[in-house]
C-alpha positions in Angstrom: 5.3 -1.7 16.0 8.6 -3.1 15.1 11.5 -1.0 13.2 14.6 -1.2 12.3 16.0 -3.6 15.0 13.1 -4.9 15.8 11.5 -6.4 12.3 9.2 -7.5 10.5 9.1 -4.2 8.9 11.4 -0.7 8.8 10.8 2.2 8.0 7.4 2.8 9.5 7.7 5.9 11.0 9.0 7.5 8.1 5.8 5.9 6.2 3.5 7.1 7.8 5.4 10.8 7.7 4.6 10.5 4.1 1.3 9.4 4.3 0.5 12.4 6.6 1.7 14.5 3.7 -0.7 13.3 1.3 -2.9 15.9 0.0 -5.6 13.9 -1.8 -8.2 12.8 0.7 -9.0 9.7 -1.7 -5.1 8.1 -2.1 -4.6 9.0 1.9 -7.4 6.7 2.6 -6.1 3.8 0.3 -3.0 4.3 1.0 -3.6 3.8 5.3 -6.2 1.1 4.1 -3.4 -0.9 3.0 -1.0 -0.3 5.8 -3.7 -1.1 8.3 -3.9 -4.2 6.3 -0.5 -5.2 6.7 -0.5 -4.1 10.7 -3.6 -6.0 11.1 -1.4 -8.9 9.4 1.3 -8.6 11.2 -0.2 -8.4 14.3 -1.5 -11.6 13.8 1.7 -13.0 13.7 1.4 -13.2 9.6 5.3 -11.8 8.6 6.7 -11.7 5.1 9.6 -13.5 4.4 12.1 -10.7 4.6 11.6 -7.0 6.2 9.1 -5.0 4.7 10.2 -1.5 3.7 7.2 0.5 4.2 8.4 3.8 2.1 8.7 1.2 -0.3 5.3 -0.2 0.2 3.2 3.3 0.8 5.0 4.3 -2.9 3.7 1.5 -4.8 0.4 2.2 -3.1 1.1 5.6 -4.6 1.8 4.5 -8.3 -1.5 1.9 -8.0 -3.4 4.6 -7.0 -2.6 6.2 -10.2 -4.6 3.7 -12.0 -7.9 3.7 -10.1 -9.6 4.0 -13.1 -8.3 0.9 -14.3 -8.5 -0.9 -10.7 -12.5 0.3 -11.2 -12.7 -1.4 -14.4 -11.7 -4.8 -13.2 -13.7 -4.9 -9.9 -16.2 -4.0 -12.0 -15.4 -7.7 -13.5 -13.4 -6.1 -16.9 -10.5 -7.8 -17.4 -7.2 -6.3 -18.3 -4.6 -8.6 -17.5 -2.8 -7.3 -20.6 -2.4 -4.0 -19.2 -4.6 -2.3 -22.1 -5.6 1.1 -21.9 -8.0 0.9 -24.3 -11.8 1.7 -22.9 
């Protein structure tokens, strides 16, 4: 994995430090689904255009988890591009 010197991401270590601290068995998973995502990406020689901070990443993974029950909604086909809450 790269770091700091080594790009295409930083931070990793300290990521994955706070995904180990995640409580919730449900957000850990989505949350190292994700990463494993971008590893798998990455190892394919897929990089984004700058570094990718991955405390950065792992805490919007955070916040989306937050509205799984709106992420349900529209894989269940609902759409809610305008950010609704309305059921």
């Amino acid at each position: 994995m790269a770091d700091e010197a080594g790009l295409p991401w930083v931070n990793y270590d300290e990521a994955m430090a706070c995904v180990r601290q995640i409580q919730d068995p449900a957000l850990e998973q989505f949350v190292m689904r994700a990463v494993t995502l971008v590893v798998t990406e990455f190892q394919q020689e897929r990089y984004p255009r700058a570094p990718l901070d991955m405390i950065y990443f792992v805490g919007i993974l955070r916040k989306m988890f937050e509205q799984r029950e709106e992420l349900a909604r529209i894989l269940a086909g609902e759409d809610l591009r305008w950010w609704g809450n309305e059921k």
